[in-house]
C-alpha positions in Angstrom: 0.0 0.0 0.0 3.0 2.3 0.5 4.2 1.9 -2.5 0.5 2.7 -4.3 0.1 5.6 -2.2 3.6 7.2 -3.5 2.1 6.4 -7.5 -0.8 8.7 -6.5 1.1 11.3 -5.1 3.1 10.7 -7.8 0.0 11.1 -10.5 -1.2 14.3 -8.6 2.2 16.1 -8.6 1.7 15.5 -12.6 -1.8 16.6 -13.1 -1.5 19.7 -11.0 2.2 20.5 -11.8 3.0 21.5 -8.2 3.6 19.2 -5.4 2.0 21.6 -2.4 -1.2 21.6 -4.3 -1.1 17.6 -4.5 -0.5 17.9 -1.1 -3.3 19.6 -0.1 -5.4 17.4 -2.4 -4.1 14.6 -1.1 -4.2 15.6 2.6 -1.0 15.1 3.6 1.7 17.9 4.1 4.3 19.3 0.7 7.0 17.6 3.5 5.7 14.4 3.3 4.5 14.8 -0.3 8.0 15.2 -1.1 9.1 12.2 0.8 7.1 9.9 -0.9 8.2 11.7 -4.6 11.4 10.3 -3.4 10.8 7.4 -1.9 9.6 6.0 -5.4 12.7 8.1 -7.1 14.8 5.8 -5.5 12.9 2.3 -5.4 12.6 3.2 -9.7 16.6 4.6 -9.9 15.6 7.2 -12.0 14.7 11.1 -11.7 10.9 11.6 -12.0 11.0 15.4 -12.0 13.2 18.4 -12.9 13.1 20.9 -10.6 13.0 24.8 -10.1 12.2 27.4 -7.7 9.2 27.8 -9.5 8.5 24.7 -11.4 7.7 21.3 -11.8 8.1 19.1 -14.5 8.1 15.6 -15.3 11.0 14.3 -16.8 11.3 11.9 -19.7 11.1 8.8 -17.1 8.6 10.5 -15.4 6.2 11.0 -18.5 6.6 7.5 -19.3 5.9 6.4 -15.7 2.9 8.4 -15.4 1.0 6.4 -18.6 1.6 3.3 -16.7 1.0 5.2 -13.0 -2.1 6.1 -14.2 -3.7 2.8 -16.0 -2.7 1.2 -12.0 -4.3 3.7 -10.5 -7.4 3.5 -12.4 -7.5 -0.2 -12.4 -7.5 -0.2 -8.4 -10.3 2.1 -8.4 -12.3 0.1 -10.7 -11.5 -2.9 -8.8 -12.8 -1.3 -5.5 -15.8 0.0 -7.1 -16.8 -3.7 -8.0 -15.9 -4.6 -4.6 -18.3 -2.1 -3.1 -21.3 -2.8 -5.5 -21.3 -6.4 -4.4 -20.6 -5.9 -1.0 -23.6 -3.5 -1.0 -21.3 -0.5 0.7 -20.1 2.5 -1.9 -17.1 3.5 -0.8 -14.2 5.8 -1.7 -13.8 9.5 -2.6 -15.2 11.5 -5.5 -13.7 15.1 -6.8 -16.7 17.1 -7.8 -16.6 20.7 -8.8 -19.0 22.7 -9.9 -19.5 27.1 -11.2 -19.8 28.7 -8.0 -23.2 29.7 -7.6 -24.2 26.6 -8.8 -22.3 25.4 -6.8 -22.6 27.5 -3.4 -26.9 27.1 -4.1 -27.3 23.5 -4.8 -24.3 21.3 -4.6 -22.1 22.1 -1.6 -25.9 22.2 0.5 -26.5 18.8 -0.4 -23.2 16.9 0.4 -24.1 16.6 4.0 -26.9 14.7 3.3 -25.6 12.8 0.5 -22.9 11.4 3.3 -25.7 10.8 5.8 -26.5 7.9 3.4 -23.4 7.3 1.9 -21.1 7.5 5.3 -18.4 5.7 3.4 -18.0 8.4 0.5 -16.2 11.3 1.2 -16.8 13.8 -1.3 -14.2 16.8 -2.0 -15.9 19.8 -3.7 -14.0 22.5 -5.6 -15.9 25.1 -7.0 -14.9 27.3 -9.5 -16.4 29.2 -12.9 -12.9 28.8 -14.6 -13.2 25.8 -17.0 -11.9 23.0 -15.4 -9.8 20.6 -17.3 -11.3 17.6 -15.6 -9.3 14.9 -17.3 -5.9 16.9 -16.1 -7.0 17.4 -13.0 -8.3 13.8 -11.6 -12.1 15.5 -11.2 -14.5 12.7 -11.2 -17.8 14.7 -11.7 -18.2 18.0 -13.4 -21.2 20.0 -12.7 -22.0 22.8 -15.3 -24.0 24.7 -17.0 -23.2 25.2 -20.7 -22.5 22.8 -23.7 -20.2 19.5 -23.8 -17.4 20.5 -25.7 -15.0 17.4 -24.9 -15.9 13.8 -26.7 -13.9 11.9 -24.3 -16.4 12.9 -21.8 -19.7 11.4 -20.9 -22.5 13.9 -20.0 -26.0 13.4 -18.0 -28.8 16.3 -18.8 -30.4 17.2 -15.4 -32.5 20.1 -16.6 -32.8 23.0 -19.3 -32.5 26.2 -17.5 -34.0 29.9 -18.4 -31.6 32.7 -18.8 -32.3 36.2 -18.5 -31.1 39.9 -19.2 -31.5 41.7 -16.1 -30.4 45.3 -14.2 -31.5 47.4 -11.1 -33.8 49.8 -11.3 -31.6 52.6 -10.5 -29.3 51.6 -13.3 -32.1 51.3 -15.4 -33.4 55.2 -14.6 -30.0 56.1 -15.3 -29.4 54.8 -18.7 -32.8 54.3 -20.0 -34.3 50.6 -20.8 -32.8 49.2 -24.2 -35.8 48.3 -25.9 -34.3 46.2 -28.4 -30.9 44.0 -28.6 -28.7 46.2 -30.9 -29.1 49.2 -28.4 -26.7 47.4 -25.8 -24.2 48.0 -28.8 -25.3 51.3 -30.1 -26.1 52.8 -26.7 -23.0 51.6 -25.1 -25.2 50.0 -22.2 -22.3 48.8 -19.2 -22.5 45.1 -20.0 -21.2 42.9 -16.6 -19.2 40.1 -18.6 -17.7 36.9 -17.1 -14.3 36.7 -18.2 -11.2 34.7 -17.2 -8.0 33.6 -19.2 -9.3 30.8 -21.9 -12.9 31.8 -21.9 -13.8 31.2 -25.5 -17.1 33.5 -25.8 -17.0 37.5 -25.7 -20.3 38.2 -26.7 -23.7 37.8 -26.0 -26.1 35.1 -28.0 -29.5 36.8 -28.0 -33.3 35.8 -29.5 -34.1 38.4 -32.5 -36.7 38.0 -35.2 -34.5 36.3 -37.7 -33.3 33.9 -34.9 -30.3 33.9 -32.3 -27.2 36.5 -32.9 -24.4 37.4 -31.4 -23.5 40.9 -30.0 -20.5 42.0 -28.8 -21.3 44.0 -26.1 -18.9 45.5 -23.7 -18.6 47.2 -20.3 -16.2 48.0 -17.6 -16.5 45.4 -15.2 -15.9 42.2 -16.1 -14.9 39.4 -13.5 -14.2 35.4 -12.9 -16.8 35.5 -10.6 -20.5 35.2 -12.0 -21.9 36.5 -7.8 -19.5 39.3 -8.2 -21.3 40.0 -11.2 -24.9 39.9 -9.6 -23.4 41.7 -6.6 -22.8 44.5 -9.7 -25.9 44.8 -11.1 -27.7 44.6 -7.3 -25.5 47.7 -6.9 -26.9 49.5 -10.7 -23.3 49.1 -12.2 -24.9 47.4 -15.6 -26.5 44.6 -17.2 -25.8 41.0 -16.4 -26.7 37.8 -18.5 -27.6 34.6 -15.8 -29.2 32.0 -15.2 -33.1 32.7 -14.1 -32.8 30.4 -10.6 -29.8 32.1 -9.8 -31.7 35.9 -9.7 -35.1 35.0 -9.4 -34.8 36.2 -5.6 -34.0 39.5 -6.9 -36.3 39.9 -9.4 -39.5 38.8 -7.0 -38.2 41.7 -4.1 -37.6 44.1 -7.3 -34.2 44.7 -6.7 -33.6 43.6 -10.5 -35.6 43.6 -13.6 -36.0 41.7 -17.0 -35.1 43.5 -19.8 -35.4 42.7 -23.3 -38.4 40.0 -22.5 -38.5 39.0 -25.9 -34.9 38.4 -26.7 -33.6 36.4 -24.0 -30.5 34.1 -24.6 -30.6 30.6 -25.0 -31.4 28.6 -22.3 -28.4 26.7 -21.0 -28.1 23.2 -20.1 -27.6 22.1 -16.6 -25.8 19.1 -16.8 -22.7 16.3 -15.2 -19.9 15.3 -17.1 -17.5 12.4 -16.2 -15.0 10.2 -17.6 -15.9 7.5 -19.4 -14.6 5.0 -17.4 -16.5 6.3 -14.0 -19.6 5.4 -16.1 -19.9 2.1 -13.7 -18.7 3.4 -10.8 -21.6 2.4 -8.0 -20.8 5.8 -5.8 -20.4 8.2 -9.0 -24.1 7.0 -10.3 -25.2 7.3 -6.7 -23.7 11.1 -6.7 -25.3 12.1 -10.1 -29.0 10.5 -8.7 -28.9 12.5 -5.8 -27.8 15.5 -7.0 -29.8 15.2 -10.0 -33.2 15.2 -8.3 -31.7 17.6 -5.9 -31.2 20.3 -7.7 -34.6 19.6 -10.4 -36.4 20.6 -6.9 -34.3 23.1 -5.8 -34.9 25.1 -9.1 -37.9 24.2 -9.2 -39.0 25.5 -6.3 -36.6 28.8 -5.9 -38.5 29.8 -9.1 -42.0 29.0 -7.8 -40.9 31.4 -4.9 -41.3 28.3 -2.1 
């Protein structure tokens, strides 16, 4: 068991490039993180990393080793997932991460309760609205709301979700209401974009008569950070584009109002991605039914205002 437990410190250091941060995965200290990089350094004779101040890389052994490192270590965990179906207890941990207020709202609420039935499944929740590369990164369940972009990935609908324009009223007395699409453009309207380093989409996808089009709105404030965002537009700094569930407290106590009705964007897809091979993993079908039905209610019922 030593010896597996260095390979998946080993794999971590890899995937997240920096052995404090495998560390803290992991739950163990960079000190002993270290030790076990070494340990298996000198039970293999070779150098596994080249190392700088800042950096850390695998070296030509190491890329090698981590194929193989990573087939073992996927093996064993398939291996225990059969164990635990037949022995009729799930057990084992799952990475999950989700866009924050998805996240914050209706996945990191439910984890509690998802170990009060599943005591033996410890779940480790990252949440972030960066695009996660969930391969890279060992993540076993994605949570996100958008379109599947990666065919190596599996990806379980939960529910279609209505997305909105929406502003305070003081912004709204201040600028004047856009009464159609292309005066976000022409008016200059202060559009609150979510922005971070890879984000593929600088625009806004909107209904019009002829169908959906892109407009390339801009503003000052743009963040990583879609609350920040609402936190803007609660404060009459601009325009933001979310998710209906996620401001339909706001919009019941008037704090923020629809604009633009009749050209709302496209509704986005709530949905789970996963490997492949977690496809018949007991505890990662019994994650995505839980949360699943979870979060159908929870919408469901922050919209209905109950």
């Amino acid at each position: 068991m030593a010896y597996l437990d260095n390979i998946a410190v080993f794999v971590r250091v890899v995937e997240l490039e920096n052995l404090s941060a495998a560390g803290r995965d992991m739950r163990i200290s960079p000190a002993v993180a270290s030790n076990r990089i070494k340990e298996l350094e000198k039970y293999l004779g070779v150098r596994l990393f080249n190392r700088t101040t800042r950096q850390l890389t695998p070296t030509e052994h190491g890329r090698v080793f981590y194929d193989g490192a990573k087939r073992v270590l996927e093996a064993v965990t398939e291996a225990e997932a059969a164990v635990s179906a037949l022995s009729g207890r799930p057990r084992g941990t799952i990475r999950v991460t989700a866009p924050l207020g998805l996240g914050r709202r209706l996945i990191a609420s439910g984890i509690p309760e998802f170990r009060r039935r599943y005591p033996e499944i410890e779940v480790r929740l990252r949440l972030s609205d960066h695009d996660v590369d969930i391969m890279k990164e060992g993540i076993d369940v994605a949570f996100k709301l958008g379109t599947l972009e990666d065919s190596s990935l599996k990806m379980r609908g939960i529910m279609e979700c209505e997305r909105v324009l929406v502003a305070a009223p003081s912004y709204l007395e201040e600028r004047g209401e856009p009464k159609a699409p292309d005066e976000l453009v022409d008016a200059g309207h202060d559009c609150l974009m979510l922005r971070y380093p890879g984000i593929r989409e600088h625009f806004w996808t909107l209904k019009t008569a002829s169908g959906y089009r892109k407009f390339d709105v801009r503003g000052p404030y743009d963040s990583d950070d879609g609350d920040v965002l609402t936190g803007w537009a609660l404060a009459g700094h601009g325009i933001v584009n979310k998710p209906r569930f996620e401001v339909e407290p706001f919009l019941r106590d008037w704090r923020l109002k629809i604009i633009l009705p009749d050209n709302a964007p496209p509704p986005v897809q709530l949905a789970a991605v996963y490997p492949h091979r977690n496809f018949q993993d007991q505890k990662i079908r019994l994650l995505l039914d839980f949360m699943a039905e979870r979060c159908q209610r929870l919408i469901r019922e922050i919209l209905k205002g109950s």
